[in-house]
C-alpha positions in Angstrom: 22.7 41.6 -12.6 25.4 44.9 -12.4 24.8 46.8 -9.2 26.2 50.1 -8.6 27.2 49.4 -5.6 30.6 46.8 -4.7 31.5 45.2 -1.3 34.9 43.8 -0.8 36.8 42.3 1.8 40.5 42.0 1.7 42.2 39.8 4.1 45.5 38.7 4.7 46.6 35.6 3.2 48.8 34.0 5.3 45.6 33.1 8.0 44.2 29.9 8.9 41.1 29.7 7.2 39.0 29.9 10.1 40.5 32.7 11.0 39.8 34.2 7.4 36.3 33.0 7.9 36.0 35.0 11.0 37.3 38.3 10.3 35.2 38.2 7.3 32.1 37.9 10.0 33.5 41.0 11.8 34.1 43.0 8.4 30.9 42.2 7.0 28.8 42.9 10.3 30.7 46.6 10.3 29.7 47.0 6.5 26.3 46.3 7.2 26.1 48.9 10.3 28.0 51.6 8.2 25.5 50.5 5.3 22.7 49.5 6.0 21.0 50.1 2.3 23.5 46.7 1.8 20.9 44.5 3.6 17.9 43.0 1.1 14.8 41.9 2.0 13.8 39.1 4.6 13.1 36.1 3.8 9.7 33.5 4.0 9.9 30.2 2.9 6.5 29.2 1.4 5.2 27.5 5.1 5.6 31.1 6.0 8.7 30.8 8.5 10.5 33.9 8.3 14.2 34.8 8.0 16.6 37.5 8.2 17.6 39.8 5.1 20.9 39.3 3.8 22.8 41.3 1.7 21.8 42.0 -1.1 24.5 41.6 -3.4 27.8 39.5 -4.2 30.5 40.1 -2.0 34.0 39.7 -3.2 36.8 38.6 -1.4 40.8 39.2 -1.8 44.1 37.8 -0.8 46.8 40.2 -0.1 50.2 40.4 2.1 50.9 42.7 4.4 52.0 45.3 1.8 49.5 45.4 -0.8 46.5 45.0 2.2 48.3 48.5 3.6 48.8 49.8 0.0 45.0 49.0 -0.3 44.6 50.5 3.3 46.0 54.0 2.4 44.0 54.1 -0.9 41.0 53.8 0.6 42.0 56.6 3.1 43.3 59.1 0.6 40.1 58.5 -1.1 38.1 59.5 2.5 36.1 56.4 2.5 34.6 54.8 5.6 35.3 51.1 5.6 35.9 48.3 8.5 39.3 46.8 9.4 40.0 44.0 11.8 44.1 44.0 13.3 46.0 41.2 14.1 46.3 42.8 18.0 42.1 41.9 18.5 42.7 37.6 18.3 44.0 38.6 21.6 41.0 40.8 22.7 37.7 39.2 23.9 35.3 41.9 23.7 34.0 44.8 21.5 35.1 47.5 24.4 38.9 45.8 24.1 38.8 46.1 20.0 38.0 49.7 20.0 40.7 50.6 22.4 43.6 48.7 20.7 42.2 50.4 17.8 42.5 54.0 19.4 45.5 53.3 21.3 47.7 52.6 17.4 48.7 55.4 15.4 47.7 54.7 11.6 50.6 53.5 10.4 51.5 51.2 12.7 48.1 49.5 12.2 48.7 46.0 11.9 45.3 45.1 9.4 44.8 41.9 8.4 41.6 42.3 7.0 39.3 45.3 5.7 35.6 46.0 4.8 35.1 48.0 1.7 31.5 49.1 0.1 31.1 51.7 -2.2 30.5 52.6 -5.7 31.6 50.2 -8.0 34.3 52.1 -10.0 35.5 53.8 -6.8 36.2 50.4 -5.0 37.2 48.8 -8.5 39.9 51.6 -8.4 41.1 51.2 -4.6 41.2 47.2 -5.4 43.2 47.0 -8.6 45.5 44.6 -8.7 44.5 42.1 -6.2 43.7 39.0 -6.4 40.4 37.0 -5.5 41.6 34.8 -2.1 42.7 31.1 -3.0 
């Protein structure tokens, strides 16, 4: 099935894979608040336990070095989306409060991203990820 609709997380590659698998947790919970028609339906298993939605569709997920995750960074700006990133300054943080002020306390373009959200319109987040590559 096409949707309309694309979600993709870039990360960088040079991680541990835990670390990958992590941030992808963060990205992914910030999609879901920004966007919340991502979610699906719930779940019931046929002795009628019930389980949480989850999204709805496929989410894709890229490799990238620093450069091309900024390059993607900046396209997704100049193209005035709202997407989550995760910096490489939060593994030292141990709370949401502590995030959100390294955050706010870095001008743009001395963001140090490692990993970004992105959900959108297909061809709009086809455009912003061209060229990068599904992570290995």
């Amino acid at each position: 099935m096409m949707y309309p609709t694309k979600t993709a997380l870039i990360l960088i590659d040079d991680l541990a894979a835990w670390l990958k698998v992590n941030i992808s947790a963060f990205l992914t919970g910030g999609l879901m608040h920004g966007y919340p028609d991502m979610a699906g339906e719930p779940y019931r298993d046929n002795d009628d336990n019930f389980y949480l939605a989850m999204i709805r569709e496929p989410v894709f997920v890229y490799g990238a070095d620093a450069l091309t995750i900024r390059r993607t960074y900046e396209r997704a700006r100049s193209r005035g989306m709202a997407f989550s990133i995760y910096t490489r300054p939060l593994f030292a943080t141990s709370n949401d409060a502590d995030n959100r002020a390294s955050v706010a306390a870095t001008p743009a373009a001395e963001l140090d991203i490692v990993g970004l959200g992105l959900h959108g319109e297909r061809k709009l987040i086809d455009k912003v990820v061209n060229g990068l590559r599904f992570l290995a």
